[in-house]
C-alpha angles and dihedrals in degrees: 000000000000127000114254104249115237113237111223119191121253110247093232103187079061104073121137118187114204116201113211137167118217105247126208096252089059097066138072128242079278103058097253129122108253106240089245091069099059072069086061092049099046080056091054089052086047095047086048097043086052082054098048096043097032097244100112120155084251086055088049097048094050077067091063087251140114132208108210116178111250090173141034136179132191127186117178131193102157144030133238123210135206119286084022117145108223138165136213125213108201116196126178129216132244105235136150097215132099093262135081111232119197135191122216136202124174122196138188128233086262087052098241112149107257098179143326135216160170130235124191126198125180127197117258118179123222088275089058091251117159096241096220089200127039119272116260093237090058085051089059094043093057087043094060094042088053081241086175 
């Protein structure tokens, strides 16, 4: 039996949008992105979303913490191919618990849906030790964002 998911609310006023362009080294002999690479742009949309809302990893280790992905999800429904134009939305969730949780949709130049995911990271301090509540600092942080 598997545990129901818990459905956690997407943060709206905190929307990046990443612009890339598909390089050559991200396709295959036949011009399209290897799956493992839609993995690559949902970090640039990560790292952009970090800029824009000043929690960057350089923000969280200044905290003496770490955010390392514990889980990772990928749907596709279409392909990209190399020299493409594509964005990525990055939305985070609304959750009480000690992670980041982070929605993904990536779109082509012509704005059709290519895949979507979701991306967890937990908090881990500078022993390597799993924080069970969120660091006060990432409290701060939502609280100056207006997360809720």
């Amino acid at each position: 039996m598997r545990k129901k998911r818990t459905k956690y609310n997407e943060v709206s006023h905190l929307t990046t949008v990443y612009e890339g362009r598909v390089k050559f080294n991200d396709a295959d002999p036949l011009g399209i992105v290897w799956h493992g690479n839609y993995i690559a742009y949902f970090e640039e949309g990560r790292e952009e979303f970090g800029r824009k809302h000043g929690i960057s990893y350089l923000d969280i280790h200044e905290n003496d913490f770490s955010t390392p992905i514990v889980k990772s999800s990928c749907d596709h429904k279409l392909p990209l191919k190399y020299g493409d134009t594509f964005t990525v939305e990055t939305k985070i969730l609304d959750t009480p618990a000690a992670k980041m949780i982070f929605h993904y949709e990536i779109y082509n130049q012509h704005k059709e849906l290519v895949c979507t995911g979701e991306t967890i990271q937990a908090f881990v301090n500078v022993n390597g030790e799993l924080s069970l509540y969120p660091p006060e600092f990432y409290q701060n942080w939502k609280e100056k964002v207006k997360f809720n």
